[in-house]
C-alpha positions in Angstrom: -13.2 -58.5 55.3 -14.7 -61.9 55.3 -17.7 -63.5 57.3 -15.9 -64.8 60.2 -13.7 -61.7 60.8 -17.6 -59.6 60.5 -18.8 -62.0 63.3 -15.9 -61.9 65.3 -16.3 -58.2 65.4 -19.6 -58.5 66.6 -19.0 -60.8 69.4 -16.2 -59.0 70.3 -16.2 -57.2 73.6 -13.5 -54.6 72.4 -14.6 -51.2 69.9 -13.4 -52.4 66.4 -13.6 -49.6 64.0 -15.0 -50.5 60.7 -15.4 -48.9 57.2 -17.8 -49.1 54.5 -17.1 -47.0 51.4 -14.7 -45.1 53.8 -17.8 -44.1 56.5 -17.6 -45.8 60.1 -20.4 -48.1 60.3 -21.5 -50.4 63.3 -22.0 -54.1 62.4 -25.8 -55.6 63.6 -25.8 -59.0 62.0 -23.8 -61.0 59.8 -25.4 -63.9 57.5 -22.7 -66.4 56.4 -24.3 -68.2 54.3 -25.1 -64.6 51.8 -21.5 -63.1 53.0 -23.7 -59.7 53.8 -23.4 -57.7 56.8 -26.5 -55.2 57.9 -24.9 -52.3 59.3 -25.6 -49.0 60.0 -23.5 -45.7 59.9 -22.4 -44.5 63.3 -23.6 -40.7 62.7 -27.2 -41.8 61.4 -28.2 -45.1 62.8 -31.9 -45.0 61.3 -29.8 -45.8 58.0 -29.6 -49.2 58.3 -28.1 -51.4 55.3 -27.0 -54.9 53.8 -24.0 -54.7 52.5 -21.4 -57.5 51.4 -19.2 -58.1 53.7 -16.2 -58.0 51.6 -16.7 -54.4 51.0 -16.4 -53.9 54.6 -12.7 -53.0 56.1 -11.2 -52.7 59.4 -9.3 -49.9 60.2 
């Protein structure tokens, strides 16, 4: 995924199902200019992460 597509996602009104190292994760907050994504995994959202975003995929 790329930066764009990651804030799209956010803004998006619609449920967008996305992976990171095949575990759903929500996305909180994308930073262009770093292409990194903090996220968090939907079954434990106290485990909050950056991750680059092109590790991230839609599914």
């Amino acid at each position: 995924m790329n930066s764009q597509r990651a804030q799209e996602i956010v803004e998006s009104m619609k449920e967008v199902e996305v992976l990171f190292n095949g575990t759903p994760v929500w996305i909180q907050h994308v930073d262009k200019e770093k292409d990194t994504a903090r996220v968090y995994k939907e079954q434990n959202p106290d485990d909050e992460m950056t991750v680059p975003v092109e590790q991230l995929v839609e599914h």
